[in-house]
PLY file of the C-alpha trace (Angstrom):
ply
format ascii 1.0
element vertex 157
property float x
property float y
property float z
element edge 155
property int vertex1
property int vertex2
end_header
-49.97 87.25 -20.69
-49.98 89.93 -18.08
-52.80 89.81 -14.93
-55.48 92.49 -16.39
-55.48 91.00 -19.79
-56.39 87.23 -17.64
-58.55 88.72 -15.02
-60.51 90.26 -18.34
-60.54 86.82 -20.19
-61.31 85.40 -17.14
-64.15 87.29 -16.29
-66.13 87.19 -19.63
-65.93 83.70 -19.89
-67.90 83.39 -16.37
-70.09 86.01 -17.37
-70.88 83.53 -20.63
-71.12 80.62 -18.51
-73.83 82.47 -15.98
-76.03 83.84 -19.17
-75.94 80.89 -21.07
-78.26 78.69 -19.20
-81.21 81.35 -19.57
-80.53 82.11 -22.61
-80.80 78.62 -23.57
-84.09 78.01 -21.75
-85.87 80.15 -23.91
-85.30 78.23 -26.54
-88.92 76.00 -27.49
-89.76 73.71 -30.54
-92.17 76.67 -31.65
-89.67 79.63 -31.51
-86.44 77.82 -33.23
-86.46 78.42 -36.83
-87.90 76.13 -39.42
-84.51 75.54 -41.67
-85.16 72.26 -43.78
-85.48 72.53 -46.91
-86.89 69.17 -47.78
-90.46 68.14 -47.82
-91.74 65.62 -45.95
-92.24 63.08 -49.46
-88.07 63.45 -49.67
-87.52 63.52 -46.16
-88.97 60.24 -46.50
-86.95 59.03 -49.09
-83.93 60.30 -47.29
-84.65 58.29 -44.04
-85.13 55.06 -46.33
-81.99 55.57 -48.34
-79.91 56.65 -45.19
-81.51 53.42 -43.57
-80.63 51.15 -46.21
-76.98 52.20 -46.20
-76.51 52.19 -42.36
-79.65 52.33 -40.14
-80.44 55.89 -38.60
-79.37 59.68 -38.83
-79.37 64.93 -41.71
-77.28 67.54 -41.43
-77.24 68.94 -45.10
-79.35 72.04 -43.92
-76.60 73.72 -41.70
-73.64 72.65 -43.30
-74.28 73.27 -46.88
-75.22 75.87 -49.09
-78.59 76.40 -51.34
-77.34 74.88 -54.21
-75.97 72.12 -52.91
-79.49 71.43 -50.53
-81.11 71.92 -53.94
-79.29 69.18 -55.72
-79.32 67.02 -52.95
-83.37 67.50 -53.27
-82.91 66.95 -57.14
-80.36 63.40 -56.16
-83.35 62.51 -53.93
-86.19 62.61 -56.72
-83.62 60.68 -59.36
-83.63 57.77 -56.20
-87.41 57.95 -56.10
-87.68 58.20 -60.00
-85.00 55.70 -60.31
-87.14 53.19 -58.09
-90.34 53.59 -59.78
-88.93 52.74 -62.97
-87.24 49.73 -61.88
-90.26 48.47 -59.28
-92.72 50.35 -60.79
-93.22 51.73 -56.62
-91.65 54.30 -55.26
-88.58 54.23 -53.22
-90.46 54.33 -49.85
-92.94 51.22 -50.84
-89.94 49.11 -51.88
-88.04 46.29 -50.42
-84.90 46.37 -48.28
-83.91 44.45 -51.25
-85.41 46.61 -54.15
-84.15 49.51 -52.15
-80.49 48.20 -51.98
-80.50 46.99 -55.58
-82.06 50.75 -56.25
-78.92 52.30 -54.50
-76.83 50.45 -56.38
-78.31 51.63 -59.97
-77.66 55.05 -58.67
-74.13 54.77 -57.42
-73.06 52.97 -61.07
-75.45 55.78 -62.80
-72.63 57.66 -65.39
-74.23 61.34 -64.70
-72.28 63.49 -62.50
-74.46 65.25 -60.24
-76.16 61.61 -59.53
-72.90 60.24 -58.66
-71.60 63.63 -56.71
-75.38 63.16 -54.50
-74.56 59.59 -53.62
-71.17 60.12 -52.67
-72.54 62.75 -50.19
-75.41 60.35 -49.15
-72.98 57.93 -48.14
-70.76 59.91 -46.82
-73.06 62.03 -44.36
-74.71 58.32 -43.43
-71.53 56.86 -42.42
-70.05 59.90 -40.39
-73.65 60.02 -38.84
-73.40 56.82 -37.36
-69.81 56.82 -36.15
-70.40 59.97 -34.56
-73.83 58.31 -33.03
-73.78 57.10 -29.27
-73.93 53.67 -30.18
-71.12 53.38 -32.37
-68.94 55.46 -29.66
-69.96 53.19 -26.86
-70.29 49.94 -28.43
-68.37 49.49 -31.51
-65.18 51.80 -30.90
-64.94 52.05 -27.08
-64.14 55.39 -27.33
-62.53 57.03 -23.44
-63.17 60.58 -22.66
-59.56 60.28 -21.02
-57.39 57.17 -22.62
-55.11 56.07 -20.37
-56.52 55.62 -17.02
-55.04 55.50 -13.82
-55.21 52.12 -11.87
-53.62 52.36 -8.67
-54.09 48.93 -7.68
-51.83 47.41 -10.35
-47.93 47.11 -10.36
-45.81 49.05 -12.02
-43.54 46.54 -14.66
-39.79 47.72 -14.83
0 1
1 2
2 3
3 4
4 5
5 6
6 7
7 8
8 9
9 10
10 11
11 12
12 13
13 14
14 15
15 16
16 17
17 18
18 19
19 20
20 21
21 22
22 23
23 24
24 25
25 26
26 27
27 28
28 29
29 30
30 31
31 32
32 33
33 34
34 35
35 36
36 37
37 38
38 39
39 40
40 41
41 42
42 43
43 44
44 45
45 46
46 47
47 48
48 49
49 50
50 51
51 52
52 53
53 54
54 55
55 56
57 58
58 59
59 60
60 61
61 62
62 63
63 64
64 65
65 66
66 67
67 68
68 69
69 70
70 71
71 72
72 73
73 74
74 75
75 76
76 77
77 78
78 79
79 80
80 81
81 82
82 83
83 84
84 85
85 86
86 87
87 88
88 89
89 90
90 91
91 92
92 93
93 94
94 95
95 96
96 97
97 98
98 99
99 100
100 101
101 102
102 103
103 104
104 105
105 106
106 107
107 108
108 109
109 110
110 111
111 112
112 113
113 114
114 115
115 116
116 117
117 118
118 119
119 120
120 121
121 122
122 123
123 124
124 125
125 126
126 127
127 128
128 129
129 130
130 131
131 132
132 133
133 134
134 135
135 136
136 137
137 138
138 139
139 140
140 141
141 142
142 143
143 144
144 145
145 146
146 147
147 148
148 149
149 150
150 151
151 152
152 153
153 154
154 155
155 156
């Protein structure tokens, strides 16, 4: 790489690095864009089934497209409809219990889509919570840098 082209590259990555924190300020809770498509019945639902699996965490409305977000609305109504038949209550009202055994029904259900919508459920859940800052600092010890440097220990030959 010759100077100019690095003194370029250089330069508009410190120009980014100066703008970014005001642009970022600007940023409120009443100026970001509204972007979930659930409402707040199956965002309900969601939290209990995501809790029941592994306690605590969505990301279906950035990552995937309208149909999917629409089917994974449509796999969250079967869960609800699938509780109220077997409880007679709906998913939310249930057990821990109910709401495990509900799970279950679902994930042994034969139809596709149901299957395809719990696979993604559980899926989402667990990457959720090993990317959470529990799991990194508690369960899998993760290091910024592996391999520190301890100068006060000998070297073995």
């Amino acid at each position: 790489m010759d100077r100019r082209s690095a003194l370029q590259s250089l330069s508009l990555t410190l120009g980014g690095l100066i703008t970014l924190p005001a642009w970022a300020n600007g940023w409120t809770a009443e100026n970001m864009p509204k972007q979930f498509f659930l409402n707040n019945y199956q965002e309900g639902i969601l939290a209990e089934a995501v809790e029941t699996i592994i306690p605590k965490t969505v990301m279906i409305a950035d990552c995937y497209e309208k149909t999917d977000q629409a089917n994974f609305a449509k796999g969250l109504e079967t869960v609800d409809s699938t509780a109220k038949t077997m409880f007679n209550k709906s998913f939310t009202a249930a057990s821990p219990a109910e709401r495990l055994q509900t799970l279950q029904a679902i994930e042994k259900s034969e139809d596709a889509n149901t299957k395809k919508f719990f696979g993604t459920l559980r899926r989402l859940t667990i990457q959720g919570y090993t990317n959470s800052e529990y799991y990194m600092t508690n369960v899998s010890k993760f290091e910024f840098a592996p391999g520190r440097y301890l100068g006060c220990v000998d070297v073995k030959k």
